[in-house]
C-alpha positions in Angstrom: 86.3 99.6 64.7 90.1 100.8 64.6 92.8 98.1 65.1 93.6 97.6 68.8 97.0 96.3 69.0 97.6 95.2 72.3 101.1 95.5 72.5 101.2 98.8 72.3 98.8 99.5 74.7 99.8 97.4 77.1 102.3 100.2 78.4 99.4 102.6 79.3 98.1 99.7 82.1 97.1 101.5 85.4 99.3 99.9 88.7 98.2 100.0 92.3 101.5 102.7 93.2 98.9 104.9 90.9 95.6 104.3 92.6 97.5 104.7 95.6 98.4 108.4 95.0 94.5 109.8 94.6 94.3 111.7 97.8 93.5 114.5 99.5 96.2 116.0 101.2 96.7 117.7 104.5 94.4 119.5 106.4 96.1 122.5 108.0 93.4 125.4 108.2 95.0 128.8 107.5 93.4 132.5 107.2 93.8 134.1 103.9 96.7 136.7 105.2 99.3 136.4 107.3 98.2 138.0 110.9 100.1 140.7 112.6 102.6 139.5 115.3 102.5 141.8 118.7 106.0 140.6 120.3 104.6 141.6 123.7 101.3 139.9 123.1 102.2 136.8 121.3 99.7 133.6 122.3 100.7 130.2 121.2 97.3 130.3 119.0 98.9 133.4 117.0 101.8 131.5 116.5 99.9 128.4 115.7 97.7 130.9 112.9 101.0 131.9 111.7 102.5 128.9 111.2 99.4 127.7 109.1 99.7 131.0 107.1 103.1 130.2 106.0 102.6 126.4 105.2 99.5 127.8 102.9 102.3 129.9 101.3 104.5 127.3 101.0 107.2 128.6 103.5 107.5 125.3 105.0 110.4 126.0 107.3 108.8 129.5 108.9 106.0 127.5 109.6 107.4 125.3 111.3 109.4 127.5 113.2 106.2 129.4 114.1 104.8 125.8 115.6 107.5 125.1 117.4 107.5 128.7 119.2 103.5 128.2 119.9 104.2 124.7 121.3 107.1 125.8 123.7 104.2 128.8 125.0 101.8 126.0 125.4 102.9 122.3 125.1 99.7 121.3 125.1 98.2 123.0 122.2 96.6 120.3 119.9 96.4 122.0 116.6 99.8 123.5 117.0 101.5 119.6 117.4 98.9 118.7 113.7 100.4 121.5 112.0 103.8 120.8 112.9 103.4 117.0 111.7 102.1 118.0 108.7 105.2 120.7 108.0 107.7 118.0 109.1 106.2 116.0 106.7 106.3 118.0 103.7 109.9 118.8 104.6 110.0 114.8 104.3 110.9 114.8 108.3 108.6 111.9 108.5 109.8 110.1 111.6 109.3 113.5 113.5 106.2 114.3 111.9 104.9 111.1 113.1 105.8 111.5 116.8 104.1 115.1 116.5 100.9 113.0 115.4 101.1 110.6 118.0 101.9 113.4 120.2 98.2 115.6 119.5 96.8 112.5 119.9 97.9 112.0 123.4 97.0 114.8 124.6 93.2 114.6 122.6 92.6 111.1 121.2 89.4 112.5 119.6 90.9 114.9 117.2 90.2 113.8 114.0 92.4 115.7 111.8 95.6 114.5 114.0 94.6 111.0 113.0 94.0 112.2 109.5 96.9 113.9 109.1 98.4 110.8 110.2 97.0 108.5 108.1 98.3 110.8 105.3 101.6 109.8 106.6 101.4 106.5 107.2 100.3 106.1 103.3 103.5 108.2 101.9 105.3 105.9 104.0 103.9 102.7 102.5 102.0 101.8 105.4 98.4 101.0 104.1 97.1 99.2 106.9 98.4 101.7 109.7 97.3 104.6 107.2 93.7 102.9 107.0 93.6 102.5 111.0 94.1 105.9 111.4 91.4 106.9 108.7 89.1 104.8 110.1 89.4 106.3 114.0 89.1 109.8 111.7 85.9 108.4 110.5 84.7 107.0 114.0 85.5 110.4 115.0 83.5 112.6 112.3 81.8 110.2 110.2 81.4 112.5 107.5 85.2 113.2 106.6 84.6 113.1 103.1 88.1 113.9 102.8 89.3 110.7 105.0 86.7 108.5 103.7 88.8 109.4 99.9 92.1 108.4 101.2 90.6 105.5 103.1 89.5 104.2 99.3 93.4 105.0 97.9 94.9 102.7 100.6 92.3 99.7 100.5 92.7 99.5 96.7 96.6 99.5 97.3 95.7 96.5 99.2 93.5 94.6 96.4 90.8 95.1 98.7 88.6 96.4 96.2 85.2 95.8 96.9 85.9 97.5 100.1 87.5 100.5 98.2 84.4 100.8 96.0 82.3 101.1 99.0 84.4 103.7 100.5 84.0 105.9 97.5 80.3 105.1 97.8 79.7 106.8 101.2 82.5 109.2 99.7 79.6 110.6 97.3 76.7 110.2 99.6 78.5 113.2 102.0 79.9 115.2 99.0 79.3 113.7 95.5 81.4 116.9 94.0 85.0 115.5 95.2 86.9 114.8 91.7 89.8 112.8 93.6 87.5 110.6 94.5 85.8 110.2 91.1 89.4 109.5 89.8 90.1 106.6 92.3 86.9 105.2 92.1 87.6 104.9 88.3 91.1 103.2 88.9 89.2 100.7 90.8 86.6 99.9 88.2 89.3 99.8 85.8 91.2 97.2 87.4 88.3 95.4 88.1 88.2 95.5 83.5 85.1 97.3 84.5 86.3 100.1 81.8 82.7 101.8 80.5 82.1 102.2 84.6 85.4 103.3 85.0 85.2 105.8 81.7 82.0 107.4 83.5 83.7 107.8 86.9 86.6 109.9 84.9 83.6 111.2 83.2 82.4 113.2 86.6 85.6 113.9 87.9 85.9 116.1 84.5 82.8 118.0 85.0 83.3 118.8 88.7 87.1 120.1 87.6 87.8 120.4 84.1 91.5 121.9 84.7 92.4 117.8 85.9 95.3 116.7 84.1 94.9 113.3 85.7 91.7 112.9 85.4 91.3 113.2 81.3 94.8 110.9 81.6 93.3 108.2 83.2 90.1 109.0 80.8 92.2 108.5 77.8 93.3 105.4 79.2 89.7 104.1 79.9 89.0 105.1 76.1 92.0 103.0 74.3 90.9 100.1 76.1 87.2 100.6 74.8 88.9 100.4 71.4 88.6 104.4 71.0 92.3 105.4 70.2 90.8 108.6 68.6 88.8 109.4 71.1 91.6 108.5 73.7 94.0 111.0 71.9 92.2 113.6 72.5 91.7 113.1 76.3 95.7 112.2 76.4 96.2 116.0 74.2 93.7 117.7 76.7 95.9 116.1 79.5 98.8 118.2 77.8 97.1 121.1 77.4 96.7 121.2 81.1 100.2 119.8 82.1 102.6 120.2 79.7 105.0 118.1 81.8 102.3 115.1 82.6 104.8 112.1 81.6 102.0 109.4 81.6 100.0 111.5 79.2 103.0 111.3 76.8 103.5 108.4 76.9 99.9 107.4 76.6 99.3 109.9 73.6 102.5 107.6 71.9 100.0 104.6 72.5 97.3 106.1 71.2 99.0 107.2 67.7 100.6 103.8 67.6 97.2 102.5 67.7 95.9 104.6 65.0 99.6 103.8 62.5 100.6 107.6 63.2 104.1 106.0 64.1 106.5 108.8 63.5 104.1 110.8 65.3 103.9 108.5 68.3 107.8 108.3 68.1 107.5 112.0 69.3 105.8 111.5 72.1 107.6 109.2 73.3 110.7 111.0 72.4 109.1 113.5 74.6 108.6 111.1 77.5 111.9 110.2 77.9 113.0 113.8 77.4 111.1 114.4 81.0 111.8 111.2 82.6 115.3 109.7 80.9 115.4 105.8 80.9 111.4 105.6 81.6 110.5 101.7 80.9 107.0 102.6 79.6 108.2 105.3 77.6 111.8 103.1 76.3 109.3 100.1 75.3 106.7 101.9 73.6 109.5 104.0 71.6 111.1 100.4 70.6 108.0 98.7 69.5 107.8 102.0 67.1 110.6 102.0 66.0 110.4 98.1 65.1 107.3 98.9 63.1 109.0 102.2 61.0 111.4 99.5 59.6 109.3 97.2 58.3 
């Protein structure tokens, strides 16, 4: 078995601001080309399509200025007050985008991706137990929102509510067992639970459903290290790499994992490397010290 040295890998421990981030993010259904505009002939629901065209394409602020034209044709237009949350949102307008929320809601309590989007919101605002109300009515709504019953998971483990996390990732796989997100957070869970081999499988599956996840063979390389598997780890923590050049946990991981196996000039590098991405990282500044303490003696 290779020496484990605990002190190194103590920087690569997962925190609940991680578990926290495995979501799925907002549902705002778009066709797959932008749709002519008739001036003369404009509806609000031509607007509303291409408003959710642009947000696909990332031109956040056309889309929402096509919402807010379909909502001043018809004020009432449920989708239209979604989408524009969920563009508010991602232009980090999130005191508007909530009142658009609440607004869809008014006018149809039982639309479940208004409460979805919401409770999308109310997570990126650090509001886990507003952001699991709001999954919840999704789920009373449409119980099989795979996609709300993930998130739902994300925010009860930000709570220590574990158990109740696991469960939610439970009925997660029963409607769609090919959803890698929630794989990944299931695993977080496990693993904070020390439940690592459990955890290490969960990664495991999140891996063969999408083999392009950066996070997933992260995370997997941290389920391996504390299994004792530092070689095995690296390699999960270089795959990460390959993926996401730019993945700063993985570096600083991969500078665990080469501490662990007394490849210290080597794990210097990647360290180096963190701190080249994120300057002043504490993971990254005390892994690089503990190396540097050991290249001296």
């Amino acid at each position: 078995m290779p020496n484990f040295n605990s002190h190194f890998w103590k920087i690569a421990i997962i925190t609940t601001s991680i578990l926290s981030s495995t979501w799925i993010p907002f549902i705002v259904k778009a066709e797959t080309t932008l749709p002519p505009m008739l001036l003369s002939q404009t509806t609000a629901k031509d607007y509303n399509k291409q408003g959710a065209a642009l947000f696909s394409l990332n031109r956040t602020q056309e889309a929402l200025a096509s919402f807010d034209k379909a909502i001043k044709i018809d004020p009432n237009l449920v989708k239209a007050w979604t989408n524009r949350g969920s563009a508010l949102s991602k232009l980090n307008r999130d005191q508007e985008a909530l009142i658009s929320y609440d607004r869809a809601i008014q006018i149809n309590p039982n639309y479940d991706e208004a409460w979805y989007n919401r409770g999308i919101l109310l997570s990126k605002l650090n509001r886990a137990q507003e952001a699991i109300a709001s999954y919840d009515t999704a789920i009373k709504i449409n119980p099989n929102a795979a996609a709300a019953w993930t998130n739902r998971g994300g925010q009860l483990a930000k709570l220590n509510r574990d158990q109740e996390a696991l469960a939610s990732y439970d009925t997660v796989f029963k409607i769609n067992p090919n959803i890698d997100v929630a794989w990944i957070g299931r695993g977080l869970v496990l693993f904070k639970l020390k439940r690592s081999e459990e955890a290490l499988a969960s990664f495991d599956n999140a891996i063969k459903i999408n083999p392009n996840s950066a996070n997933a063979w992260t995370y997997r390389g941290i389920a391996l290290g504390y299994l004792y598997l530092p070689q095995e780890a690296l390699a999960s923590f270089d795959k990460a790499i390959q993926i996401e050049p730019n993945l700063l946990k993985a570096w600083y991981n991969r500078g665990a994992a080469l501490a662990n196996l007394n490849r210290f000039q080597e794990a210097l590098t990647s360290f180096d490397t963190a701190l080249r991405l994120r300057p002043g990282d504490p993971k990254a500044t005390e892994g690089r010290a503990l190396v540097l303490e050991r290249l001296k003696k």
